[in-house]
Residue frames as a rotation matrix with the C-alpha (Angstrom) as fourth column:
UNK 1
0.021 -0.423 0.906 39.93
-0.947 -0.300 -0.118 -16.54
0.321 -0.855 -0.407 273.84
UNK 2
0.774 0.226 0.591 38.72
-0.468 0.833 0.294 -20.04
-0.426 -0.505 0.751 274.21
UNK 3
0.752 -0.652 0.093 40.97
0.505 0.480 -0.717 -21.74
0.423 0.586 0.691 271.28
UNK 4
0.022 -0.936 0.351 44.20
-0.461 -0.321 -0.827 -19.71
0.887 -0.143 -0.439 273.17
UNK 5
0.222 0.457 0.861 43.12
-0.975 0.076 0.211 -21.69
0.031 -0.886 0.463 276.36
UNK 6
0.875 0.466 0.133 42.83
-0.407 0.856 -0.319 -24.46
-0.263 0.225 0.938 274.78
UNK 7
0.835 -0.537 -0.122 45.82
0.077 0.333 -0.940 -24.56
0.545 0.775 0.320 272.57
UNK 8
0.374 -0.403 0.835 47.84
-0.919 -0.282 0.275 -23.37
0.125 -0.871 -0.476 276.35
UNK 9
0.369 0.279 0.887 46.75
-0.724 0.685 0.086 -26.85
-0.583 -0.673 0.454 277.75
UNK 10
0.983 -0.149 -0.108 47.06
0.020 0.670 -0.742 -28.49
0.183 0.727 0.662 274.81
UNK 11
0.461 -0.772 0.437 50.86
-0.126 -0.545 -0.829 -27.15
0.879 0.327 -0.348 274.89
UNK 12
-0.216 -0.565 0.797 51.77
-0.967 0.009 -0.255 -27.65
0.137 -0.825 -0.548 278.33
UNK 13
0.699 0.161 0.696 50.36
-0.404 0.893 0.199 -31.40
-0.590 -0.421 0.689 278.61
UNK 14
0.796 -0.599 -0.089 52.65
0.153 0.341 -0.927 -32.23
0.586 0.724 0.363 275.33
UNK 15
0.123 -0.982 0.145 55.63
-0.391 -0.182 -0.902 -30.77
0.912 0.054 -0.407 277.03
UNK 16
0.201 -0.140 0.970 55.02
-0.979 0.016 0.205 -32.24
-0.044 -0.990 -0.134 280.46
UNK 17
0.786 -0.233 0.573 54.81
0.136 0.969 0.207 -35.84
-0.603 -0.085 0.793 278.76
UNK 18
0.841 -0.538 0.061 57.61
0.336 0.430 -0.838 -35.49
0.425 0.725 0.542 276.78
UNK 19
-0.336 -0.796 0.504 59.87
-0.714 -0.133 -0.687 -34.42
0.614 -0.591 -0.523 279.86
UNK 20
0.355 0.288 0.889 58.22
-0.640 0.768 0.006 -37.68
-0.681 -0.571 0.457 281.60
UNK 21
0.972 0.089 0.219 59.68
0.069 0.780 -0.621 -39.69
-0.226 0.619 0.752 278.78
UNK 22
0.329 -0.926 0.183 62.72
-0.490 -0.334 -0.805 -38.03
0.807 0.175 -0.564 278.13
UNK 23
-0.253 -0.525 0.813 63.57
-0.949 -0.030 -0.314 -38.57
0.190 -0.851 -0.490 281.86
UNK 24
0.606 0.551 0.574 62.88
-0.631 0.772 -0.075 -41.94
-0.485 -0.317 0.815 281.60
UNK 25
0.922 -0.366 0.127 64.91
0.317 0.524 -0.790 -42.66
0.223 0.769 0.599 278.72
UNK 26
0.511 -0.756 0.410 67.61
-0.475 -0.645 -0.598 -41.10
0.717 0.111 -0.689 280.05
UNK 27
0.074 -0.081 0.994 67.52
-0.970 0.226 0.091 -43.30
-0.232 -0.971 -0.061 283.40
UNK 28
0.733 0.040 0.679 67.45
-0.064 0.998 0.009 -46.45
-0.677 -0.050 0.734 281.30
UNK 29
0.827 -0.561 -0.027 69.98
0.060 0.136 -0.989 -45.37
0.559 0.816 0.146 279.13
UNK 30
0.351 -0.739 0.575 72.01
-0.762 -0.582 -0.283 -44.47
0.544 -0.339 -0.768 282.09
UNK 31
0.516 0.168 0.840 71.75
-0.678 0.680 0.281 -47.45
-0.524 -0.714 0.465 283.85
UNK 32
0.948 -0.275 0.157 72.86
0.313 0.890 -0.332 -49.86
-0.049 0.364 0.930 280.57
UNK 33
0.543 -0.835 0.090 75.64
-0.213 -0.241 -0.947 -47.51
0.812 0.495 -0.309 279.87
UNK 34
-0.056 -0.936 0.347 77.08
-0.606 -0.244 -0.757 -47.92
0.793 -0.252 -0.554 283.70
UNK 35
-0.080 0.382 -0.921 75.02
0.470 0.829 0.303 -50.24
0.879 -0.408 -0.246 285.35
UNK 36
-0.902 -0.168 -0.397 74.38
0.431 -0.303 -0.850 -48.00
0.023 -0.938 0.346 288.08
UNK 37
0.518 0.850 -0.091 71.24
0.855 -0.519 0.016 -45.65
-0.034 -0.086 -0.996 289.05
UNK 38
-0.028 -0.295 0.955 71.64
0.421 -0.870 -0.257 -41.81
0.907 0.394 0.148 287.72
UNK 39
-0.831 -0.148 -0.537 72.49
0.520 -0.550 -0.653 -39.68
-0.199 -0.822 0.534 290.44
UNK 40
0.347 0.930 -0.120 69.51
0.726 -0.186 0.662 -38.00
0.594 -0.317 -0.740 292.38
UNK 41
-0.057 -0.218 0.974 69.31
-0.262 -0.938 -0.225 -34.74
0.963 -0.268 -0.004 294.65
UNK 42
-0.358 -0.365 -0.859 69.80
0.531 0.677 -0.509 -35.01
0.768 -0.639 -0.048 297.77
């Protein structure tokens, strides 16, 4: 029960930094490609 806990957390911190990177690279790729900032919600 512990090691499925574990392996949860494990699993959800990976995927939370790699959508904090992703969305990062995306915002600096958007920027060189149009030289603008990526549209945002309003």
């Amino acid at each position: 029960m512990l090691r499925k806990a574990m392996w949860t957390g494990l699993y959800a911190g990976f995927g939370a930094a790699s959508t904090m990177i992703a969305r990062r690279l995306a915002t600096k790729v958007w920027h060189v490609a149009t030289g603008e900032d990526p549209p945002t919600k309003k």
